[in-house]
VOMARTOR-866746 format. One record per residue: x, y, z of N, C-alpha, C in turn; residue in one letter. Coordinates in steps of 0.001 Angstrom, whole numbers. Layout:
residues N
<atom><n_X>X</n_X><n_Y>Y</n_Y><n_Z>Z</n_Z><ca_X>X</ca_X><ca_Y>Y</ca_Y><ca_Z>Z</ca_Z><c_X>X</c_X><c_Y>Y</c_Y><c_Z>Z</c_Z><residuo>A</residuo></atom>
...
END
This chain:
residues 69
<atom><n_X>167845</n_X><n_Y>109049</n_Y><n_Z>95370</n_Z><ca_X>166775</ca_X><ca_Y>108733</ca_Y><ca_Z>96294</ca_Z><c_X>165649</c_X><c_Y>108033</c_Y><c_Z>95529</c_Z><residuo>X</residuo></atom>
<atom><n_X>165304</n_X><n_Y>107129</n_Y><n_Z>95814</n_Z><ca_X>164065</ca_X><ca_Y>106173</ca_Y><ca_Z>95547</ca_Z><c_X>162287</c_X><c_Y>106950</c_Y><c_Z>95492</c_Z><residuo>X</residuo></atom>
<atom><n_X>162008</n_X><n_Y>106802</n_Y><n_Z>94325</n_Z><ca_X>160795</ca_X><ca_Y>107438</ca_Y><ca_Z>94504</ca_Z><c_X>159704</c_X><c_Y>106897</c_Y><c_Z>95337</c_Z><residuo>X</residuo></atom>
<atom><n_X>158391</n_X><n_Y>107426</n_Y><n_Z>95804</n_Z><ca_X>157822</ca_X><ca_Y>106585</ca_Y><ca_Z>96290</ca_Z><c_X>156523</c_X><c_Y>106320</c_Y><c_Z>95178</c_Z><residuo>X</residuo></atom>
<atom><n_X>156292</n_X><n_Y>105243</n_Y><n_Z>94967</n_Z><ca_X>154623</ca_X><ca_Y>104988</ca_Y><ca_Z>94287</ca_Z><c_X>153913</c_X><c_Y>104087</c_Y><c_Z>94949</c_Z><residuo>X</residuo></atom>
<atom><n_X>152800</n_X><n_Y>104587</n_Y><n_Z>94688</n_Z><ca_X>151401</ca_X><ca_Y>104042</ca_Y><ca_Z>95834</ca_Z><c_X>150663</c_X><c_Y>103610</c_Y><c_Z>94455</c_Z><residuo>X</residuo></atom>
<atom><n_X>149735</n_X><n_Y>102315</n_Y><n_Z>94847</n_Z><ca_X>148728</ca_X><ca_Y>102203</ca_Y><ca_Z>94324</ca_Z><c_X>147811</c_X><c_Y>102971</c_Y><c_Z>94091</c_Z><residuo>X</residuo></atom>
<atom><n_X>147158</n_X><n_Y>103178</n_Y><n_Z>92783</n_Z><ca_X>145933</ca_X><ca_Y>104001</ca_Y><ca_Z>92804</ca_Z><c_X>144820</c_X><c_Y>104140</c_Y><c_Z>93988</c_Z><residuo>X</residuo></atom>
<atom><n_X>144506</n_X><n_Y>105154</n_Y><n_Z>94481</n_Z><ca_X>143566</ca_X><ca_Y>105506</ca_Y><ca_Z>95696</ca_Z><c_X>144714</c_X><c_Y>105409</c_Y><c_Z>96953</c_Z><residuo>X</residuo></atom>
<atom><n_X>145971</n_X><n_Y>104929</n_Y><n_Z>96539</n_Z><ca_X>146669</ca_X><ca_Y>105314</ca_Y><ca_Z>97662</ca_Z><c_X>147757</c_X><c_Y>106232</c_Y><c_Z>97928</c_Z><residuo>X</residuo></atom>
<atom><n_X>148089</n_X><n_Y>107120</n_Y><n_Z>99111</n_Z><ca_X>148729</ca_X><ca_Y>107716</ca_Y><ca_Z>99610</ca_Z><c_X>149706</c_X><c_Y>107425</c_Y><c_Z>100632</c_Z><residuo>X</residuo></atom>
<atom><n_X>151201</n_X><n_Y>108644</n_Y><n_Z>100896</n_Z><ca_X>151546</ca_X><ca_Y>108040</ca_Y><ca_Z>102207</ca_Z><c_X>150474</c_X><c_Y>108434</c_Y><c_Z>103285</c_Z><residuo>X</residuo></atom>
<atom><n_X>149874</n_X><n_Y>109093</n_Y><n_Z>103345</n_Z><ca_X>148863</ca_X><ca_Y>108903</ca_Y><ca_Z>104790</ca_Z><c_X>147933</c_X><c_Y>107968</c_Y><c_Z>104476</c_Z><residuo>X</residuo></atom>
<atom><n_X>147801</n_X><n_Y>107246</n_Y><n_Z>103838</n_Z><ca_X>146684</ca_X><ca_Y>105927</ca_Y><ca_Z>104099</ca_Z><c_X>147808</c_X><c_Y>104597</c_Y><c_Z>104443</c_Z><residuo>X</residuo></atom>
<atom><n_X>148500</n_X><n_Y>104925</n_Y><n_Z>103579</n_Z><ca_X>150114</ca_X><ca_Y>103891</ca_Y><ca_Z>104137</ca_Z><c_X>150191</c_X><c_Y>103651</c_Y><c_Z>105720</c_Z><residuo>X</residuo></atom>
<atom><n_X>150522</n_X><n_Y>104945</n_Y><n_Z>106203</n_Z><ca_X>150858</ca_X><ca_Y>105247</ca_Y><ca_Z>107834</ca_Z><c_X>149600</c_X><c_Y>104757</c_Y><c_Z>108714</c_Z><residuo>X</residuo></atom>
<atom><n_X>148186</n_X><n_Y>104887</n_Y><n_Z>108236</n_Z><ca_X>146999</ca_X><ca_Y>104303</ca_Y><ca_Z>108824</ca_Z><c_X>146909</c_X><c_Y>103046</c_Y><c_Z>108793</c_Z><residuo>X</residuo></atom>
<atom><n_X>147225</n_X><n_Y>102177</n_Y><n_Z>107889</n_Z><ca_X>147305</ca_X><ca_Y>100827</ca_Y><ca_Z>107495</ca_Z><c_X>148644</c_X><c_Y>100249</c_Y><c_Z>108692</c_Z><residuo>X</residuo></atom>
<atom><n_X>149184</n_X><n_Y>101025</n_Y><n_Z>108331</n_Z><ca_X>150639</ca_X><ca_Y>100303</ca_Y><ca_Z>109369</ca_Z><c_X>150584</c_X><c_Y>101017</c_Y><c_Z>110911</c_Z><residuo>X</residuo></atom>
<atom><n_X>149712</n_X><n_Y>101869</n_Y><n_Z>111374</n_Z><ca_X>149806</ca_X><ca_Y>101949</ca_Y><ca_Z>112118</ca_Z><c_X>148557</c_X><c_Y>101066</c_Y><c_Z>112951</c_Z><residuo>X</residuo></atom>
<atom><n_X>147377</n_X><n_Y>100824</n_Y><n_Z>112265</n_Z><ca_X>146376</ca_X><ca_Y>99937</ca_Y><ca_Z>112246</ca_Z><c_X>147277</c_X><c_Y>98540</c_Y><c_Z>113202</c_Z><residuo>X</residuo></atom>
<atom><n_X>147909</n_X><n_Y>98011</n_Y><n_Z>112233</n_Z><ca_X>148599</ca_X><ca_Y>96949</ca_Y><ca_Z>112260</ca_Z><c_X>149788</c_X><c_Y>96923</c_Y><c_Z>113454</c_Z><residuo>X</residuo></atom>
<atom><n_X>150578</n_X><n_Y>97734</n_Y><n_Z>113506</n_Z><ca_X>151265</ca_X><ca_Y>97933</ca_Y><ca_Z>114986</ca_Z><c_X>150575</c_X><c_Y>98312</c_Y><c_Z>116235</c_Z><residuo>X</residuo></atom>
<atom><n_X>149708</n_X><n_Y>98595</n_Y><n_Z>116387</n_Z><ca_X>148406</ca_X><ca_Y>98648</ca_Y><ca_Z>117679</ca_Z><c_X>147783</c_X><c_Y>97622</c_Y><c_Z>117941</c_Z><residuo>X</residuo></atom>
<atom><n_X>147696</n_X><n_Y>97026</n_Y><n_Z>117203</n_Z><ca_X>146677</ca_X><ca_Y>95790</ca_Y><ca_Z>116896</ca_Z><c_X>147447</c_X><c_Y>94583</c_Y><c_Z>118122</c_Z><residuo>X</residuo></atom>
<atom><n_X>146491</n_X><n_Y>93453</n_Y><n_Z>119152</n_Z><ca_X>147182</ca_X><ca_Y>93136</ca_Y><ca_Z>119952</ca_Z><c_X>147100</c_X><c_Y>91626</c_Y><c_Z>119294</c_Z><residuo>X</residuo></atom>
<atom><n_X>147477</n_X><n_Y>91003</n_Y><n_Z>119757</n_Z><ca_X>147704</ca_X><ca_Y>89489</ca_Y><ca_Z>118990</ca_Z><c_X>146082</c_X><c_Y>88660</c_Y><c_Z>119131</c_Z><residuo>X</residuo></atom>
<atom><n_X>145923</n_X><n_Y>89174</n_Y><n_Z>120195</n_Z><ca_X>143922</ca_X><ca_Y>88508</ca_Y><ca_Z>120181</ca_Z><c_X>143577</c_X><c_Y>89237</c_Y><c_Z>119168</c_Z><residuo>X</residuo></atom>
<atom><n_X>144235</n_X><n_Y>90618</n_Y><n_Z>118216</n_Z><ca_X>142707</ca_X><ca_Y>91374</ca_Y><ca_Z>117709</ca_Z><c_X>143233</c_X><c_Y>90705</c_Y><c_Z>115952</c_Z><residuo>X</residuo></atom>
<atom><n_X>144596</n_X><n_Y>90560</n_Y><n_Z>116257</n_Z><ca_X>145138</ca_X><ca_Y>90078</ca_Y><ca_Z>114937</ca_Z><c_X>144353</c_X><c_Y>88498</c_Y><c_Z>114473</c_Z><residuo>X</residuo></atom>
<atom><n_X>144679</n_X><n_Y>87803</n_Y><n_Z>115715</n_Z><ca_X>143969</ca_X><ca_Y>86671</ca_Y><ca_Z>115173</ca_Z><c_X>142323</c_X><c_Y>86416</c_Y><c_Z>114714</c_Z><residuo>X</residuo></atom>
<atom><n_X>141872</n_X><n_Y>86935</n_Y><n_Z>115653</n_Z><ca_X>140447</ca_X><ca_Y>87731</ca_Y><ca_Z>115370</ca_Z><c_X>140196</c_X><c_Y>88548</c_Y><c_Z>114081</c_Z><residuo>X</residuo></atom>
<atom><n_X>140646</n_X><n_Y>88766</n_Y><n_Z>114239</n_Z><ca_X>140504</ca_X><ca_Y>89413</ca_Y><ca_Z>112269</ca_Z><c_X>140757</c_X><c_Y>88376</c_Y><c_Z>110954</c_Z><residuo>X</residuo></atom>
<atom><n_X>142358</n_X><n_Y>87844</n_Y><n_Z>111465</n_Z><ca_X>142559</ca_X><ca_Y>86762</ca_Y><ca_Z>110358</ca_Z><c_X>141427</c_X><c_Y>85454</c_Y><c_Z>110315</c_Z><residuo>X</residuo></atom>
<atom><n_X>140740</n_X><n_Y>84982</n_Y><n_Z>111561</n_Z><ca_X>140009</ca_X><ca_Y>84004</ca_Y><ca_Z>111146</ca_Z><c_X>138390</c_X><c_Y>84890</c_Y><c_Z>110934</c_Z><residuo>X</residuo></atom>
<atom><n_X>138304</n_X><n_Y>85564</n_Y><n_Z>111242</n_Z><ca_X>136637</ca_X><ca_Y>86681</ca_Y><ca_Z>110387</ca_Z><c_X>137400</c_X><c_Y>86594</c_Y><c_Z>109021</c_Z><residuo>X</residuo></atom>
<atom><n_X>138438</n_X><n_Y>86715</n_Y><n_Z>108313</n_Z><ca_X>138886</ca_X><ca_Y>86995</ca_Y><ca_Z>106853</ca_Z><c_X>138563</c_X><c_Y>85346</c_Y><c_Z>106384</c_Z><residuo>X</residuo></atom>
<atom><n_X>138530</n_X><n_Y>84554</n_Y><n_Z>107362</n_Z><ca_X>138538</ca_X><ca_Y>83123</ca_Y><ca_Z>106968</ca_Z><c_X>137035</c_X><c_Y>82602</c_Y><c_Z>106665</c_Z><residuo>X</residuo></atom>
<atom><n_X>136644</n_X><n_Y>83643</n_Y><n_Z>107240</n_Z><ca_X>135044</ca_X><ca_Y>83121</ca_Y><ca_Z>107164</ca_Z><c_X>134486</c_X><c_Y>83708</c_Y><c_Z>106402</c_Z><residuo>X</residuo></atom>
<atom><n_X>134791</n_X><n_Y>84221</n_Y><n_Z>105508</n_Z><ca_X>133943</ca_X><ca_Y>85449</ca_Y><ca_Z>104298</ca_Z><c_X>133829</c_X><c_Y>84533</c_Y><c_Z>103029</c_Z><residuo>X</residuo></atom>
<atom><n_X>132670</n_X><n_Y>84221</n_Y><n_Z>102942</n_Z><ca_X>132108</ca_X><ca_Y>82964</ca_Y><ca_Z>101955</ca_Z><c_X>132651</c_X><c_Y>83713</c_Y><c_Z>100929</c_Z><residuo>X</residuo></atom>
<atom><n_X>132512</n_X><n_Y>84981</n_Y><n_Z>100151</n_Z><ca_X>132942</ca_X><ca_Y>85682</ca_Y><ca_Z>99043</ca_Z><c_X>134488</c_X><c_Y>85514</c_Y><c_Z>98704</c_Z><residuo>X</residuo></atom>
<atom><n_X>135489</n_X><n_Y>84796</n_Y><n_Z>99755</n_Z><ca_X>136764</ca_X><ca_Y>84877</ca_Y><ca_Z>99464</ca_Z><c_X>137548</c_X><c_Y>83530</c_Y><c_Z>99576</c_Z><residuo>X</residuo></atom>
<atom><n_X>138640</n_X><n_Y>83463</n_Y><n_Z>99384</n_Z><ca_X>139013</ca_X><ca_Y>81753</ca_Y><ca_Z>99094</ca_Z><c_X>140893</c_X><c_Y>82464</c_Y><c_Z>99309</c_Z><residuo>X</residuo></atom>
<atom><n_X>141212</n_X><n_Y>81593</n_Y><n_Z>99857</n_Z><ca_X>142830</ca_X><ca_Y>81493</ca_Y><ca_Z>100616</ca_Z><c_X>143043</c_X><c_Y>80364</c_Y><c_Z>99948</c_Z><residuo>X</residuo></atom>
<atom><n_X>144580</n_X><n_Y>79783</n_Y><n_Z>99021</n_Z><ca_X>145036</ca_X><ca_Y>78976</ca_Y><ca_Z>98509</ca_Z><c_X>146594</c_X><c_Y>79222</c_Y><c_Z>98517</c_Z><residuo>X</residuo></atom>
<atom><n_X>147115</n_X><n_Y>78180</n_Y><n_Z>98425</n_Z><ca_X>148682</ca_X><ca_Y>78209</ca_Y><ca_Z>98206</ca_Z><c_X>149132</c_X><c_Y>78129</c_Y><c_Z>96775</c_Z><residuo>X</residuo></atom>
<atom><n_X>149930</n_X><n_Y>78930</n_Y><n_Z>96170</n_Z><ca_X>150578</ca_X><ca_Y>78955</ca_Y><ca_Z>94868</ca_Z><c_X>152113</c_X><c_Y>79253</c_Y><c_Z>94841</c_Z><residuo>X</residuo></atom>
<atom><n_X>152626</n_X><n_Y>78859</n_Y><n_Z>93627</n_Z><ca_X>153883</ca_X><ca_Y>79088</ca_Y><ca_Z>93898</ca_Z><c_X>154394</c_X><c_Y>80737</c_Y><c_Z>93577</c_Z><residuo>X</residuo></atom>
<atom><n_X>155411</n_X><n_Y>81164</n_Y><n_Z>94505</n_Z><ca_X>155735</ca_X><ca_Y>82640</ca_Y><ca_Z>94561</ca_Z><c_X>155912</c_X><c_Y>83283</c_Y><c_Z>92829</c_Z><residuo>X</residuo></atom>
<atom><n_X>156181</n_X><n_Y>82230</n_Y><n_Z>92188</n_Z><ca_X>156566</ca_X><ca_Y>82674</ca_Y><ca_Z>90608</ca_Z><c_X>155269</c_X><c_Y>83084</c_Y><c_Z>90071</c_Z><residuo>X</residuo></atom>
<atom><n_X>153983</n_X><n_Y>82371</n_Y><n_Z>90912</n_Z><ca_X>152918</ca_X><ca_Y>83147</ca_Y><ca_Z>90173</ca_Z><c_X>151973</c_X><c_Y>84085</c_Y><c_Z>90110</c_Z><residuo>X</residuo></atom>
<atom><n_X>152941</n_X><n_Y>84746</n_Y><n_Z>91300</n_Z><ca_X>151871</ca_X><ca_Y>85723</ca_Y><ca_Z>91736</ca_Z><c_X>151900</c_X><c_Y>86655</c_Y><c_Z>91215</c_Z><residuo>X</residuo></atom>
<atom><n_X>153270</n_X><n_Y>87499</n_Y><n_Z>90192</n_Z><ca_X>152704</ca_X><ca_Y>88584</ca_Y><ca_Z>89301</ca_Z><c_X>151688</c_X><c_Y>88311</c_Y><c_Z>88455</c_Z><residuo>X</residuo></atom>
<atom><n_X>151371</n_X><n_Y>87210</n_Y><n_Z>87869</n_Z><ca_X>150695</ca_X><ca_Y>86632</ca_Y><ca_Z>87011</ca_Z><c_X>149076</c_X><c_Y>86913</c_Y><c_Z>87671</c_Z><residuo>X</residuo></atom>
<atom><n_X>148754</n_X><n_Y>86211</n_Y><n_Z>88905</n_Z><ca_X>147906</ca_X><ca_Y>86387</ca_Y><ca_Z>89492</ca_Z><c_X>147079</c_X><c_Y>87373</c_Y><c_Z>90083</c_Z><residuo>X</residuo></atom>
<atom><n_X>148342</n_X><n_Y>88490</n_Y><n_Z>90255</n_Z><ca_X>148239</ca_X><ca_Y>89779</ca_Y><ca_Z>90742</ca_Z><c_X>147556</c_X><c_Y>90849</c_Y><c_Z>89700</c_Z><residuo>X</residuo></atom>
<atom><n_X>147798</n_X><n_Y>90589</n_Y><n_Z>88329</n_Z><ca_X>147476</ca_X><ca_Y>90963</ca_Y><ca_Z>87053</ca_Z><c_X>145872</c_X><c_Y>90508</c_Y><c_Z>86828</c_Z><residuo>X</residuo></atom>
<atom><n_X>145482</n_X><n_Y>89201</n_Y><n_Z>86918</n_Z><ca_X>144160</ca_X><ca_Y>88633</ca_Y><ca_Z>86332</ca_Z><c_X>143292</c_X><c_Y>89204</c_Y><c_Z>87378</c_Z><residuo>X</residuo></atom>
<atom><n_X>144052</n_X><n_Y>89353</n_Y><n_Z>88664</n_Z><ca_X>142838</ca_X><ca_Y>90367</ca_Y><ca_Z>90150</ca_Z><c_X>142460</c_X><c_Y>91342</c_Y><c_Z>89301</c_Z><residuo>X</residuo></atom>
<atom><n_X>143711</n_X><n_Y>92368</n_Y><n_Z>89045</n_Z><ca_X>143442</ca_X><ca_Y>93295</ca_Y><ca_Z>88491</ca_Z><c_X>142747</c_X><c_Y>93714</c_Y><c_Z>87468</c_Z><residuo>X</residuo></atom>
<atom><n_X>142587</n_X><n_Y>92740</n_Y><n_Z>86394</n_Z><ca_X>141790</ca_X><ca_Y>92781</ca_Y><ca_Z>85357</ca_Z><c_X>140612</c_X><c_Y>92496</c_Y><c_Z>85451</c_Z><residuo>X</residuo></atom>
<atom><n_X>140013</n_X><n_Y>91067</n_Y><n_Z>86423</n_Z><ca_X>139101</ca_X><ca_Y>91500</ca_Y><ca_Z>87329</ca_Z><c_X>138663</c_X><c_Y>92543</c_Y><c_Z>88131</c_Z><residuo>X</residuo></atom>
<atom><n_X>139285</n_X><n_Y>93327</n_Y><n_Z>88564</n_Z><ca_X>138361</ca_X><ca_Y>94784</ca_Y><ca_Z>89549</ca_Z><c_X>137956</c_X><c_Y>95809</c_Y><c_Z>88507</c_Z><residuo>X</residuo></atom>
<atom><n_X>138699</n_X><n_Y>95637</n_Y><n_Z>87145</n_Z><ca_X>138426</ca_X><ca_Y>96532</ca_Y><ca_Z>86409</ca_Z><c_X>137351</c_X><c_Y>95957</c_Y><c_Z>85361</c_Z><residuo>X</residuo></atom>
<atom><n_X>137442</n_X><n_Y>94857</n_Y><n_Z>85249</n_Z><ca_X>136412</ca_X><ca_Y>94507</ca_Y><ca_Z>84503</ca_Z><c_X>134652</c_X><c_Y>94828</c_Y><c_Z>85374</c_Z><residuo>X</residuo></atom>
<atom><n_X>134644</n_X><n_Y>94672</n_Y><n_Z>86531</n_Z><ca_X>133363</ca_X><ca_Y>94596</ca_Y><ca_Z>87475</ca_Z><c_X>133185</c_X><c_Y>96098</c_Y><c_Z>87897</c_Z><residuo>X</residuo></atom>
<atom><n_X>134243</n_X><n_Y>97444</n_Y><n_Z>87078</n_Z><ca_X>133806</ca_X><ca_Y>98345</ca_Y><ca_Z>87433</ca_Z><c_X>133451</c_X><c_Y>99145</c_Y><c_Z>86275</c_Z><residuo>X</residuo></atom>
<atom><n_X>133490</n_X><n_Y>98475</n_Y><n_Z>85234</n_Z><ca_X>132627</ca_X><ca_Y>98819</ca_Y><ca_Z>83734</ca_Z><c_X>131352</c_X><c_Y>98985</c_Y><c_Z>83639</c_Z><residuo>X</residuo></atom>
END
């Protein structure tokens, strides 16, 4: 049997809130959310290739930890 691991601060009950968030959610509230995510001057949406996102996923990370020093 497959273990389960969660990100730090996460659990399966924050899992089940997140996905259940997301299966309630009606297609007006989805889109409504994705373009408010579009409008958050603090954040930036770009296309990269799939090979680089462990890479990318890593320098976030080293970023959140660096800004919580």
């Amino acid at each position: 049997m497959r273990q389960k691991r969660f990100p730090p601060g996460w659990d399966e009950e924050r899992v089940r809130k997140v996905l259940a968030h997301y299966e309630q959610q009606t297609e007006e509230e989805a889109v409504a959310e994705d373009e408010a995510a579009f409008e958050d001057s603090t954040q930036t949406v770009i296309e990269v290739p799939k090979e680089l996102l462990p890479a990318i996923r890593d320098l976030i990370a080293k970023h959140k930890e660096s800004r919580r020093a």
